[in-house]
C-alpha positions in Angstrom: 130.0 57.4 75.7 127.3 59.0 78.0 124.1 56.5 78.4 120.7 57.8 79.4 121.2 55.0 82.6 124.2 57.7 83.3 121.5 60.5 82.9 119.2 58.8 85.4 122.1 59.1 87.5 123.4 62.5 87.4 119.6 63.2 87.9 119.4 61.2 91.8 123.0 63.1 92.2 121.3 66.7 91.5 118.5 66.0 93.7 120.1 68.0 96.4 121.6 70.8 95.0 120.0 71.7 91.4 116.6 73.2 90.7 114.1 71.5 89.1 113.5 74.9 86.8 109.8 75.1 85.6 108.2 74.4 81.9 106.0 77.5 81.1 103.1 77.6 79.1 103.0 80.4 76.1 101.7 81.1 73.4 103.4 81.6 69.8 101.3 82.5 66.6 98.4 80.9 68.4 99.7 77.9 68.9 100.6 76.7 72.6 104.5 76.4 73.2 106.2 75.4 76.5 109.3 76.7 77.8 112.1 75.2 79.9 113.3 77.8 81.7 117.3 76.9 82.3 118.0 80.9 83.0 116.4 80.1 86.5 119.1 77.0 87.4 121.5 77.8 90.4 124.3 80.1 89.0 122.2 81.3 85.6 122.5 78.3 83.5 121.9 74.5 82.4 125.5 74.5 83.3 125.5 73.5 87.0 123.9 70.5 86.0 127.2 68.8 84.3 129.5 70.2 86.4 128.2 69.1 89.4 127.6 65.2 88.3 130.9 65.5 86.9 132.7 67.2 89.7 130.8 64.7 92.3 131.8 61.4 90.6 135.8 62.7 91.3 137.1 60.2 94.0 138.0 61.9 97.6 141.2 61.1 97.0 141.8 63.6 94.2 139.7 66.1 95.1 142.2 68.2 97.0 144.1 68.4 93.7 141.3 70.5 92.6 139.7 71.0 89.0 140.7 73.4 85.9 137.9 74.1 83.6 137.2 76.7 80.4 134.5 78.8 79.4 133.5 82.4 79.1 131.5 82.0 81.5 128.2 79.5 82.5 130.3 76.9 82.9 133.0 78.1 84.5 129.9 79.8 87.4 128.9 76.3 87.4 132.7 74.3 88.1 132.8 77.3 90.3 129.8 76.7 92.2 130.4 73.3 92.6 133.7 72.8 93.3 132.7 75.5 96.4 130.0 73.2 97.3 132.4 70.2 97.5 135.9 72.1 99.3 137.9 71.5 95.8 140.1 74.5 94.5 139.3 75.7 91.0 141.2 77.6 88.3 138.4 78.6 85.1 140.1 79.6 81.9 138.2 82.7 80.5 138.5 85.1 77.6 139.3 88.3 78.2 136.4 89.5 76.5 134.2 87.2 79.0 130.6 89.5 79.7 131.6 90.6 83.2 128.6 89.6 84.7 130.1 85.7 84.3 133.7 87.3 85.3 131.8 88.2 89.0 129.6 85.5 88.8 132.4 83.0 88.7 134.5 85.0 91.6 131.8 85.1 93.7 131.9 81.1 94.0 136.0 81.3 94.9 137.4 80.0 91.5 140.7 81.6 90.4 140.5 83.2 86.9 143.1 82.8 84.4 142.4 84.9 80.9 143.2 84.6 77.4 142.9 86.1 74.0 140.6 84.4 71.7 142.0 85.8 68.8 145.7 84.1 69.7 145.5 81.6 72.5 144.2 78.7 73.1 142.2 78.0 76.4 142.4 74.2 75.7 146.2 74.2 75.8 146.3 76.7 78.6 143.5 74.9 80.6 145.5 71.6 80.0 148.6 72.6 81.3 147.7 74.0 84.5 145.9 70.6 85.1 149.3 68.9 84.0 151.4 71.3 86.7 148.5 71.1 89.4 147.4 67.8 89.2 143.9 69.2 88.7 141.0 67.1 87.1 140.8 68.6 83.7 136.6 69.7 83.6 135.8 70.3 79.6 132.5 72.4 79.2 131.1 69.8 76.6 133.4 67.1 75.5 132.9 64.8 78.6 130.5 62.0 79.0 129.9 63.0 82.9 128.9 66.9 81.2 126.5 65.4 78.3 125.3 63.5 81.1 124.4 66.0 83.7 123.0 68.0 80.9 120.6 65.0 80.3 119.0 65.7 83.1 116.8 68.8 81.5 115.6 66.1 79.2 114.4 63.8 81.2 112.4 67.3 83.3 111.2 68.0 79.8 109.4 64.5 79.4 108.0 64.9 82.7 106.8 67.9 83.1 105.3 68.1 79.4 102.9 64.8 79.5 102.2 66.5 83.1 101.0 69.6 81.5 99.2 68.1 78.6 98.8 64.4 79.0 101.0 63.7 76.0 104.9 63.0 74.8 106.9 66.0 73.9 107.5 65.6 70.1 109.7 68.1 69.5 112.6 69.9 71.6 114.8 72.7 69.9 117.7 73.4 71.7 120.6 76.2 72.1 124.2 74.4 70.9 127.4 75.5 71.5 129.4 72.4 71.6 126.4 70.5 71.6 126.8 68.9 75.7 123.2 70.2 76.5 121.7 68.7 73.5 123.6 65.6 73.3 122.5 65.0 77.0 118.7 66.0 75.9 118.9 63.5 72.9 119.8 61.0 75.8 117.5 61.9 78.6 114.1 62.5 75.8 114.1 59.5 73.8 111.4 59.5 71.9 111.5 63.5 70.9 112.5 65.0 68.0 115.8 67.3 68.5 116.6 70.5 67.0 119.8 72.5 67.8 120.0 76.3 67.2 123.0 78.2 66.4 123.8 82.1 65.8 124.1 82.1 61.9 127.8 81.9 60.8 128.2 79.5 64.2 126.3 76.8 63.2 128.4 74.0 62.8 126.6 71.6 64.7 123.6 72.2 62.2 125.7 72.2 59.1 128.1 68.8 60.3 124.5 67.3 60.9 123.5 68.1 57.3 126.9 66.8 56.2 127.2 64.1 58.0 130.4 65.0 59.8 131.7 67.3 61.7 132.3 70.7 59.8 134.2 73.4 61.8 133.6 76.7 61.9 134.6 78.8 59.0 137.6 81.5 59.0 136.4 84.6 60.4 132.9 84.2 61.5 130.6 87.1 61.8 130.8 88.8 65.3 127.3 87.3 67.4 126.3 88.6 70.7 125.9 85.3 71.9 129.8 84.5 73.5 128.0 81.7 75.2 128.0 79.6 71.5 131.1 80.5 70.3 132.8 77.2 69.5 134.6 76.7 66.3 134.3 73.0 66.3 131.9 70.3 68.0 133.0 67.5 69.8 132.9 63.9 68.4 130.8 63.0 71.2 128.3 65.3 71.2 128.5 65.1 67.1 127.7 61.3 66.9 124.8 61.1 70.1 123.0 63.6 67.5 123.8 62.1 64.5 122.2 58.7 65.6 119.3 60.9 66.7 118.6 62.1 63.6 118.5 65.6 65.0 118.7 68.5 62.4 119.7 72.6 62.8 118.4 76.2 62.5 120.9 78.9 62.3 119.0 82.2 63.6 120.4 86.1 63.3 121.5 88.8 65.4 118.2 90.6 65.2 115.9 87.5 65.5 118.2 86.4 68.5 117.7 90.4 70.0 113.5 89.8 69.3 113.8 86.8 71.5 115.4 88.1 74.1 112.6 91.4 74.4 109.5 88.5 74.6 110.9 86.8 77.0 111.3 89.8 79.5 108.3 91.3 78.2 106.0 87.8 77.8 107.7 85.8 80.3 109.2 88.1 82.5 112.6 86.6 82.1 116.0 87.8 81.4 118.2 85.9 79.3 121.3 86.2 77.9 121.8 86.2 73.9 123.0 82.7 73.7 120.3 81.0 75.5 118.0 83.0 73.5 118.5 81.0 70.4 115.5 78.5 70.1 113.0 81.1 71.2 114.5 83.4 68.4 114.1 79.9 66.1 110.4 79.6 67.0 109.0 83.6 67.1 111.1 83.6 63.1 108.8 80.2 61.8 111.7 78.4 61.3 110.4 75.2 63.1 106.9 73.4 63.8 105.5 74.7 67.5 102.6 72.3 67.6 104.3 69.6 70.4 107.6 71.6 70.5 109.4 72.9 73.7 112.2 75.2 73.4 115.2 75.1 76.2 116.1 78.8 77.1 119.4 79.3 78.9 121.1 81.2 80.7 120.3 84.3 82.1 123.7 85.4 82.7 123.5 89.1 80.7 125.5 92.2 81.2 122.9 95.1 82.3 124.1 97.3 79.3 124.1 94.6 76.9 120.7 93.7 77.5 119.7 96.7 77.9 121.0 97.7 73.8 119.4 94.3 72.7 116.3 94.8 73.8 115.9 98.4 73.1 
């Protein structure tokens, strides 16, 4: 299991290469809200953050074998990025349907692409055997104590720069959730705060296997969300049980409140961001969590022109 010591690791490892992204002061309903602004990170996205501690702790030995990885998209742009950085080949397992700012992102760092259907293939099998042909390090994008780890890392920023800005302790962090590496690793590296997840409604599993008490996957045939970021059907065991010993609870949040959060942050904040990373904005601007202490992680910025364009119309 991932450890916040592990956290305090991948943090000395990133000191080189990752961005410290800034906390921004807003304001929401009058009350003052800070943001962590992820969509700034090298390659768009919290992502490089896991990938790199995880791609870095690979012996020299191995790293000629290279790394395999899937995602539609932030974290392959992060393996990618990394794996550039360190002279390891890498093959990213992507949907077909992958946004194709993510598709050019990723093959501007080197990485081979290798796509799939969604619908009718799975990238965990595919991903799998090319690492069993290759001899690649499989790189999971949230099932990986190394990931959660890296991810941790905004956490511990979070503390930081929060009793910085106002002399006091964060209470309360809401956080986007796929697969739940980034706020697993949050739970780790922030202690002492609260943890919320968010999740497109009809993909909030995480929230609803919190409520539960175990892990509940996705249901059969989920609505279609804009955010292909946080499309996983089921959570990780992992990530699950950090949370659940956290006490950490869910929000679910809809198309048009995810689309609303997206238009104040270009237009408040002057920053682009992608549907996905949108989510725990969208979960404060709808009331659907306390702001008074709160910050919200907003990640990535990794958004085709045309899409953002129709959401924030």
């Amino acid at each position: 299991m991932p450890t916040l010591s592990g956290v305090r690791g991948a943090a000395n490892a990133l000191t080189h290469v990752g961005v410290v992204t800034p906390l921004i002061e807003t304001q929401i309903r009058d009350e003052v809200v800070f943001i962590k602004a992820e969509c700034l990170q090298r390659t768009g996205s919290f992502k490089l953050r896991g990938a790199w501690w995880r791609l870095a702790s690979i012996p020299a030995v191995q790293r000629a074998q290279g790394v395999v990885a899937f995602s539609s998209g932030n974290h392959a742009q992060g393996v990618a990025w990394a794996a550039r950085r360190l002279g390891m080949p890498a093959v990213i397992v992507m949907p077909r349907d992958a946004p194709a700012a993510k598709v050019a992102g990723t093959r501007a760092s080197g990485a081979e692409i290798v796509f799939y259907d969604r619908a009718t293939e799975s990238r965990e099998a595919i991903a799998a055997e090319i690492a069993q042909t290759s001899g690649a390090v499989l790189v999971p994008s949230f099932d990986d104590p190394w990931i959660v780890e890296g991810q941790g890392t905004a956490g511990l920023e979070i503390v930081e720069q929060y009793r910085a800005a106002t002399g006091r302790s964060v209470a309360r962090i809401a956080v986007c959730c796929g697969g739940g590496g980034l706020s697993a690793g949050i739970a780790l590296g922030a202690p002492d705060a609260a943890i919320v997840v968010v999740e497109p409604e009809g993909w909030d599993d995480m929230g609803e296997s919190l409520r539960r008490g175990a892990i509940v996957p996705v249901g059969a045939n989920p609505p279609v969300t804009s955010c292909d970021a946080l499309q996983t059907l089921r959570v990780a065991d992992r990530t699950f049980e950090i949370l659940r010993a956290r006490g950490a609870t869910g929000i679910a949040v809809s198309e048009a409140e995810i689309a609303a959060a997206m238009r104040f942050a270009f237009e408040t904040l002057k920053l682009v961001v992608e549907p996905g990373g949108a989510v725990a904005l969208a979960a404060a601007l709808a009331g659907k969590l306390p702001l008074a202490g709160t910050a919200l992680v907003v990640s990535g910025g990794n958004v085709d022109p045309a899409t953002f364009r129709t959401l924030t119309a």
